[in-house]
C-alpha positions in Angstrom: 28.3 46.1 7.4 29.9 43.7 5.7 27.0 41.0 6.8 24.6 43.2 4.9 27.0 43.6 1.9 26.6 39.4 1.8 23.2 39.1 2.0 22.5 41.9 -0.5 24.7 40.1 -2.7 23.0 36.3 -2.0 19.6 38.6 -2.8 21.0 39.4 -5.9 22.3 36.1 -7.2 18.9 34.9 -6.3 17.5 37.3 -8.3 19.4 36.7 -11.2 18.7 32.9 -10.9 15.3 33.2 -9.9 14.1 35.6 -11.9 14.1 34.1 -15.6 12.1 30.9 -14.0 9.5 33.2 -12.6 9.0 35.0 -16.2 8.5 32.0 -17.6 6.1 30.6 -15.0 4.3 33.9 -15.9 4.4 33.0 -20.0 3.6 29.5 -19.2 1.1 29.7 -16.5 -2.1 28.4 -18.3 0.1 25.4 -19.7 1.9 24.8 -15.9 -1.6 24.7 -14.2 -3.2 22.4 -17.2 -0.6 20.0 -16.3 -1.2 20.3 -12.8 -4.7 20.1 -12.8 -4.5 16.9 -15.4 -2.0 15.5 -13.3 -3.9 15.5 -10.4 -7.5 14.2 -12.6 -5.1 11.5 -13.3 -4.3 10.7 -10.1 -7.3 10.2 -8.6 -8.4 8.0 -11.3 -5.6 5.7 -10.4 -6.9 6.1 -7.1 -10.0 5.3 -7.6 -9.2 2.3 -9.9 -7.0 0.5 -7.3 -9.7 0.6 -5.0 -11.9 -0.7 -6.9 -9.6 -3.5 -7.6 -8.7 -4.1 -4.3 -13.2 -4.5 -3.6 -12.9 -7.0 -7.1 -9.8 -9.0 -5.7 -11.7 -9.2 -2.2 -14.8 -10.2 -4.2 -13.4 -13.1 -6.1 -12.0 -15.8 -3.7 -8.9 -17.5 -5.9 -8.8 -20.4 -4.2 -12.9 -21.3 -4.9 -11.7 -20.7 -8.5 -8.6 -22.6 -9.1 -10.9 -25.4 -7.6 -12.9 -25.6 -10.5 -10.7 -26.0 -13.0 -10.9 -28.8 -15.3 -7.8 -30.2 -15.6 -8.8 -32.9 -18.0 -10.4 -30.6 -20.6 -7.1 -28.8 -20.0 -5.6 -31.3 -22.0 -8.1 -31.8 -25.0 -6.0 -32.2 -28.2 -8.5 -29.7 -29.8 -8.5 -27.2 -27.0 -6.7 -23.8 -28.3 -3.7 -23.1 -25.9 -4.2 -20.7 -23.2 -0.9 -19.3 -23.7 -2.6 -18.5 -27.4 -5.9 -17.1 -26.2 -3.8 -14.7 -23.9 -1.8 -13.4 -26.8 -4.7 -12.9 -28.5 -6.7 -11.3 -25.9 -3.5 -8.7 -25.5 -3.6 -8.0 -29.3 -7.8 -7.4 -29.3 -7.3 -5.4 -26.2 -4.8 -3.1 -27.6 -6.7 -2.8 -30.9 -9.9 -2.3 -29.4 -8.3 0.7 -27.0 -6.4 1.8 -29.8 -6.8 1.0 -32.6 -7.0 2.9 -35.8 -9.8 2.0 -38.1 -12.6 4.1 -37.5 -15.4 2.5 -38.7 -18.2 1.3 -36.3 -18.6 -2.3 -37.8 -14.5 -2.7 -37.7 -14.7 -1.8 -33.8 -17.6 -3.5 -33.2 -16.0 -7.0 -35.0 -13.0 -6.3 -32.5 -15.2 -6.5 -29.8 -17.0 -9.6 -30.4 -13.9 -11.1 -30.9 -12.5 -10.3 -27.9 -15.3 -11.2 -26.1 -15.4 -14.2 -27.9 -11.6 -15.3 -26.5 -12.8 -14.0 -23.3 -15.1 -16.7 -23.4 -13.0 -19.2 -24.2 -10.4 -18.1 -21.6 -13.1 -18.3 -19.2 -14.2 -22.1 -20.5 -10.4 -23.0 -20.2 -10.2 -22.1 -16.6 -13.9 -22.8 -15.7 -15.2 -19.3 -14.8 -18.8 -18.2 -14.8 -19.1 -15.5 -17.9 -22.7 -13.8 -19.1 -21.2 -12.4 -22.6 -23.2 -13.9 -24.8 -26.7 -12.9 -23.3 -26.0 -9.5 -22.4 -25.9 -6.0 -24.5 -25.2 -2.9 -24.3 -23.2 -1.2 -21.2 -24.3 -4.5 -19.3 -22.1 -6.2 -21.7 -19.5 -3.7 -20.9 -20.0 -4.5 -17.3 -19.4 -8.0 -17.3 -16.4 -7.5 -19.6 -14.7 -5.9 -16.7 -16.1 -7.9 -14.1 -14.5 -11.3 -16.7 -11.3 -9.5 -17.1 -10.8 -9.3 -13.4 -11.8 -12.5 -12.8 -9.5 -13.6 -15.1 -6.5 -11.2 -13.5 -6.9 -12.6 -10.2 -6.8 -16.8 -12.3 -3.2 -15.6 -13.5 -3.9 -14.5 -16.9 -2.6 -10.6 -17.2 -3.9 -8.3 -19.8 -2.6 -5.0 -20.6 -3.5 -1.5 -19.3 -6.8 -0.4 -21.1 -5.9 3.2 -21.9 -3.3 4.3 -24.0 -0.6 5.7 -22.6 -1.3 3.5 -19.1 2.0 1.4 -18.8 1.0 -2.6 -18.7 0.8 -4.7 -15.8 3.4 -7.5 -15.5 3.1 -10.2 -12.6 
């Protein structure tokens, strides 16, 4: 008797602790399964974005690239610092994911900017780039494919999205 007296009484402390978190599971259900269901989209993306940097990192051989560096134009008095172009390339970055002028011709100036230090970043190391000639989502494309290229030289850029915490070596 007294062994049910306990576990009638554990039932009702259970109860009573239990049962304010379930009516507001039941208030909040739509918002709880939103964030589950984002939380999970975001997953995946993650997911899916470290494999496909793990296919990029297998795809560009490091040592191949350090190997054609040009150290001597490394050390042209009128060369801009790389050190410079990477700051730079962090500031057009975070403008161009977030920044706030809305106008077409201001984004699109932020763009050819960045792709313009891109280049250069890419001269400075010696890397192959295809900015220049190509539009569109092509353009895009090769953006990426630079900034990895660039990632696996040593230079770090920031997370694209907003919100995405920045990768530090």
């Amino acid at each position: 008797m007294e062994v049910i007296r306990l576990l009638l009484l554990a039932v009702a402390l259970a109860a009573v602790v239990f049962l304010p978190v379930l009516i507001a599971l039941v208030v909040c259900a739509d918002e709880v399964l939103d964030r589950l269901t984002c939380g999970y989209a975001e997953w995946r993306e993650r997911r899916r974005e470290r494999r496909l940097i793990a296919r990029l990192d297998q795809a560009v051989d490091a040592d191949e690239l350090a190997s054609r560096v040009d150290l001597d134009a490394l050390d042209r008095a009128d060369r801009r610092p790389l050190e410079q172009l990477a700051a730079d390339l962090r500031c057009l970055r975070r403008e161009r994911v977030g920044g706030m002028g809305p106008a077409v011709v201001w984004h699109s100036s932020v763009l050819d900017a960045y792709d313009e230090r891109l280049r250069l970043a890419c001269r400075a190391l010696g890397i192959t780039e295809h900015l220049a000639e190509l539009t569109g989502v092509d353009r895009e494309i090769e953006r990426v494919r630079v900034e990895g290229v660039l990632d696996a030289a040593g230079l770090r850029l920031p997370a694209t999205r907003p919100g995405q915490r920045e990768r530090h070596p």
